[in-house]
C-alpha positions as CSV (number, residue, x, y, z in Angstrom):
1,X,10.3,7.0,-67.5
2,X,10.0,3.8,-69.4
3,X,9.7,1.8,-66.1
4,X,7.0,4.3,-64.9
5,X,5.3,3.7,-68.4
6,X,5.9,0.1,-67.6
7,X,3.7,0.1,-64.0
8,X,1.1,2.4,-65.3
9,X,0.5,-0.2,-68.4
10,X,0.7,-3.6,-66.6
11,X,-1.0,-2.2,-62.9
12,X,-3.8,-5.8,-63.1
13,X,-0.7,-7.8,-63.4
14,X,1.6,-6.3,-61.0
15,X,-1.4,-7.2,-58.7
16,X,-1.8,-10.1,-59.3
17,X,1.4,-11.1,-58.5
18,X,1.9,-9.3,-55.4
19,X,-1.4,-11.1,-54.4
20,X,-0.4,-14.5,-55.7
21,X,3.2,-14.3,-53.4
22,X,0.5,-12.8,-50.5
23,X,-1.2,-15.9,-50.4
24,X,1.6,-18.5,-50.7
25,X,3.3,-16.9,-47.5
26,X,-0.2,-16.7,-45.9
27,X,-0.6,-20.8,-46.5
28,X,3.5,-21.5,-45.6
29,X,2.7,-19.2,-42.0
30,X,-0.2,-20.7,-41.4
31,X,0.3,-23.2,-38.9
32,X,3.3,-21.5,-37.0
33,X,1.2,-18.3,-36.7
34,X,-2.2,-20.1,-35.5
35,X,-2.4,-22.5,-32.4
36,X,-3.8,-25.4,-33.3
37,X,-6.2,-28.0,-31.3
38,X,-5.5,-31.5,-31.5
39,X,-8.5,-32.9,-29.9
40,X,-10.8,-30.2,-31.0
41,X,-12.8,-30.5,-28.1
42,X,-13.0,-27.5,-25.3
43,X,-12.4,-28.7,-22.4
44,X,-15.8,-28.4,-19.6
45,X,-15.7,-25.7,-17.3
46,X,-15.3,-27.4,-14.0
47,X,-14.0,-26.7,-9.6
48,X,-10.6,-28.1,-10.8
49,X,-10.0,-26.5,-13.6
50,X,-10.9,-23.2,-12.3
51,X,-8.5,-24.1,-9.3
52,X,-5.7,-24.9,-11.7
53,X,-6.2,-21.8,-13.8
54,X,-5.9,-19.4,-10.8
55,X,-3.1,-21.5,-9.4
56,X,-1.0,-20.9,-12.8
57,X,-2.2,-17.1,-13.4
58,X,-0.9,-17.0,-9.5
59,X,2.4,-17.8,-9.7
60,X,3.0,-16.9,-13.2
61,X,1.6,-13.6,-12.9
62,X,5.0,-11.0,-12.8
63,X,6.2,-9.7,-9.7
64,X,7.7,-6.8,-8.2
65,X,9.7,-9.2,-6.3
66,X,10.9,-12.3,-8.4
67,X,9.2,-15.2,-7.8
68,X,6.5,-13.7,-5.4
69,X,3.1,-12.7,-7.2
70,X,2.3,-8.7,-6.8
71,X,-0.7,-9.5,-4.2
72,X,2.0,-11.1,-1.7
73,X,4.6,-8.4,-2.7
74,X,2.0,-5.9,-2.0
75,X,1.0,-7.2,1.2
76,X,4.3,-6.8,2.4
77,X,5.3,-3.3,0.6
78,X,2.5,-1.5,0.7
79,X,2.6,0.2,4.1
80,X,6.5,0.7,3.7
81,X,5.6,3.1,0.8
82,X,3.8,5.6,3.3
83,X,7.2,5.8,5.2
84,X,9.3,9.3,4.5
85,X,13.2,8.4,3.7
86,X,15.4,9.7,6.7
87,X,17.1,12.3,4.5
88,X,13.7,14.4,3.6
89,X,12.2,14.1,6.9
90,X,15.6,15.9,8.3
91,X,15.1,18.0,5.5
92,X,11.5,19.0,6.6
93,X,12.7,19.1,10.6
94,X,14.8,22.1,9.3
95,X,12.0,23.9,8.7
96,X,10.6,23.7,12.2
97,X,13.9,23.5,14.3
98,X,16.8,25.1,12.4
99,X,19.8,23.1,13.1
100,X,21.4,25.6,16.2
101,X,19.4,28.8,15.4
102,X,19.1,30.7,17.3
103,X,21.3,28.9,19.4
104,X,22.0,25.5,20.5
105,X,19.5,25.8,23.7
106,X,16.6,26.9,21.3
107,X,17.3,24.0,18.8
108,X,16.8,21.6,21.6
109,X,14.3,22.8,23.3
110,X,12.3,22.9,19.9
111,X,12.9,19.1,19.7
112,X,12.1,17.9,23.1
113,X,8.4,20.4,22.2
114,X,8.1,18.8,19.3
115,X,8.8,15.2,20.2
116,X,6.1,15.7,23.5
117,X,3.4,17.1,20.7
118,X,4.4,13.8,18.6
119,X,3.6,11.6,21.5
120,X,0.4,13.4,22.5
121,X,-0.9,12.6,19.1
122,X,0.1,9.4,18.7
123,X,-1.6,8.5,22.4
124,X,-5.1,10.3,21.0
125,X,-4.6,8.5,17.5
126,X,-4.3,4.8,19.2
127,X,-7.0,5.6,22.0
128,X,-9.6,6.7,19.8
129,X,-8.8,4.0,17.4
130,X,-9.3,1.3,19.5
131,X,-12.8,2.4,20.4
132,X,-13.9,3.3,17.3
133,X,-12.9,-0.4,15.9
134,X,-15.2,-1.3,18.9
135,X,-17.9,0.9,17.6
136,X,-17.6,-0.8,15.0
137,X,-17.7,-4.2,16.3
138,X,-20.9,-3.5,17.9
139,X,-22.4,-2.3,14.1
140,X,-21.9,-5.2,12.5
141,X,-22.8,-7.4,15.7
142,X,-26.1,-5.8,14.9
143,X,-26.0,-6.1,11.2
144,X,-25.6,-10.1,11.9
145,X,-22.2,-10.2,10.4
146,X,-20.7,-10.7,14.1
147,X,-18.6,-14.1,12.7
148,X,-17.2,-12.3,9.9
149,X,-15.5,-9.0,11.1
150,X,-15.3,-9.3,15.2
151,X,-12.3,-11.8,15.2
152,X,-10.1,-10.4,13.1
153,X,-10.7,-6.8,14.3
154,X,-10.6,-8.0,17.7
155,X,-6.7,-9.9,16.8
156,X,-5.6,-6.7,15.1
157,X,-7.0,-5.0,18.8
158,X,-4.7,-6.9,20.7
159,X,-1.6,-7.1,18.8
160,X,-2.1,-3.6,17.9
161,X,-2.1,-2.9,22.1
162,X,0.9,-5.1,22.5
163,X,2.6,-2.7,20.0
164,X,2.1,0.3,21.0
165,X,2.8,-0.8,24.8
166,X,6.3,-1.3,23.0
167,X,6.7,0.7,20.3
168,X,8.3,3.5,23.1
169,X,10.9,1.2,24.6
170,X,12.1,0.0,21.3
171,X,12.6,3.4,19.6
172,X,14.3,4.9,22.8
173,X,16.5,2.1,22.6
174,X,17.0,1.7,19.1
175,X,18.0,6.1,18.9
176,X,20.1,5.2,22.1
177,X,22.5,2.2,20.4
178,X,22.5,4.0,17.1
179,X,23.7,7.4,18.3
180,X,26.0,5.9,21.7
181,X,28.7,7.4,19.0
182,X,28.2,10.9,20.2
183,X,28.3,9.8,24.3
184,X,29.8,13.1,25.5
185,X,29.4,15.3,22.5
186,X,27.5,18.6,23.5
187,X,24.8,17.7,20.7
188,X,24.0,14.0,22.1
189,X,20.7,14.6,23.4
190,X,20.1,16.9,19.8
191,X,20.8,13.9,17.7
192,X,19.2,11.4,20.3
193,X,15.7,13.4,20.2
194,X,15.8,13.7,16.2
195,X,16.0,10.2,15.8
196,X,13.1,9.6,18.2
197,X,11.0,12.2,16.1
198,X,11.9,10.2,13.2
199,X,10.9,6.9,14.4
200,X,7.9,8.9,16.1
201,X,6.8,9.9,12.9
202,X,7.1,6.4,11.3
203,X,4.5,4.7,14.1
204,X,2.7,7.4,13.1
205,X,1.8,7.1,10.0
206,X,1.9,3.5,10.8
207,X,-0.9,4.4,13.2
208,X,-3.0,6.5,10.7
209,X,-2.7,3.4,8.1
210,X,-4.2,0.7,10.1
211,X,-6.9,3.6,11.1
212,X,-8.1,3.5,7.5
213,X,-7.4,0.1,6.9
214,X,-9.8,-1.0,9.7
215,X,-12.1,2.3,10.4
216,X,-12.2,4.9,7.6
217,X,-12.2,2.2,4.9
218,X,-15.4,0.7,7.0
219,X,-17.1,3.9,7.0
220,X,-16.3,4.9,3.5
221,X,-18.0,1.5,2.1
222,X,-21.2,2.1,4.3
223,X,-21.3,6.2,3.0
224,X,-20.8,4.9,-0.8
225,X,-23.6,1.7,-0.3
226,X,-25.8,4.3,1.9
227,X,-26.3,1.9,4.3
228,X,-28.4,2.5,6.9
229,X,-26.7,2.6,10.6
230,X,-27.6,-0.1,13.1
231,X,-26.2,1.4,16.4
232,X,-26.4,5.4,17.4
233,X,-22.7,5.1,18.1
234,X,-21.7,4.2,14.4
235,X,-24.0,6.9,13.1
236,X,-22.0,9.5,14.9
237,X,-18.7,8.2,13.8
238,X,-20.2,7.9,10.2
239,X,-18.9,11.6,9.6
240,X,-17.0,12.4,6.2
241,X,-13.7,13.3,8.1
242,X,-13.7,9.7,9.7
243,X,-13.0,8.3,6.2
244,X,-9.2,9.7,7.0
């Protein structure tokens, strides 16, 4: 109680000190908590600097993968993270061809349907593609901008052919050496055909990424900037469900 009594009487004081200690910690800190300038001068704003700025904030920037900034790592990932994991696209096939039900014929037959469907799909998704990044060629030939977009689309045209002119061979060679293990076994062509849906279903959705990436993105910017179409072509394709 007397210490109580002892605050209540001598509050200023107590105060004081605590500000007096305050400021002598403040003035000890000082320097290690504040970055000084030597030269006091702030440095002009030129090409070179800006260069070595972006350069640093590049390659110090942190990473996904160490030691490569997130804008290459994401380059590299980003379409990988559209791909389903073996494991839940089995999981999902279940639903649509139970593994042997009925019966073992059924179960087959389900995946051969299924895997002709696949194909048929991915054939209308690459045709229609490559004619719409032609449509789209032709718009910005008109808009002027011929040097800026034709060349690249018309590269990612021709490797994109080359691929899927391929992409067949490799898979039905790729389920063929991964599953020679069950040569003989009354399931082979079962297991052979599930792995093709699989990597069916990756080219896929490989297929309806590089749609957006080179189409729907295209025809989402012009939509958002309502932007007048140049050809009668790109005004047809410039329909909300094209975005996709």
């Amino acid at each position: 109680m007397k210490f109580i009594k002892y605050l209540k009487n001598n509050t200023l004081i107590i105060y004081g000190f605590i500000l007096a200690i305050a400021t002598i910690a403040l003035v000890i800190l000082y320097p290690y908590l504040v970055v000084t300038d030597e030269t006091n001068n702030t440095p002009s704003t030129t090409i070179d600097n800006i260069a070595e700025s972006y350069t640093d904030d590049y390659y110090d920037s942190p990473s996904i993968i160490d030691g490569m900034p997130d804008f290459d790592s994401i380059i590299l990932l980003e379409s990988d993270d559209l791909i389903p994991l073996y494991e839940d696209f089995l999981n999902d096939l279940q639903e649509i061809c139970p593994f042997y039900k009925p019966n073992a014929i059924t179960y087959r037959d389900c995946l051969v349907s299924r895997l002709k469907d696949r194909e048929k799909l991915i054939k209308k998704i690459y045709e229609d593609m490559v004619i719409n990044v032609k449509i789209i060629n032709d718009e910005m030939v008109s808009a002027d901008n011929a040097d800026e977009i034709t060349e690249p689309r018309q590269d990612f045209i021709n490797n994109l052919t080359i691929l899927y002119q391929s992409w067949k061979s490799y898979r039905n060679a790729l389920c063929g050496t991964e599953l020679s293990k069950t040569w003989g076994g009354s399931n082979q062509s079962g297991y052979i055909n599930v792995c093709k849906l699989y990597q069916s279903e990756i080219f896929m959705i490989r297929l309806l990424d590089y749609r957006y990436e080179w189409v729907g993105s295209f025809i989402q910017y012009q939509i958002e900037k309502n932007l007048t179409p140049k050809t009668e072509k790109f005004k047809d394709l410039m329909r909300p469900e094209s975005i996709l």
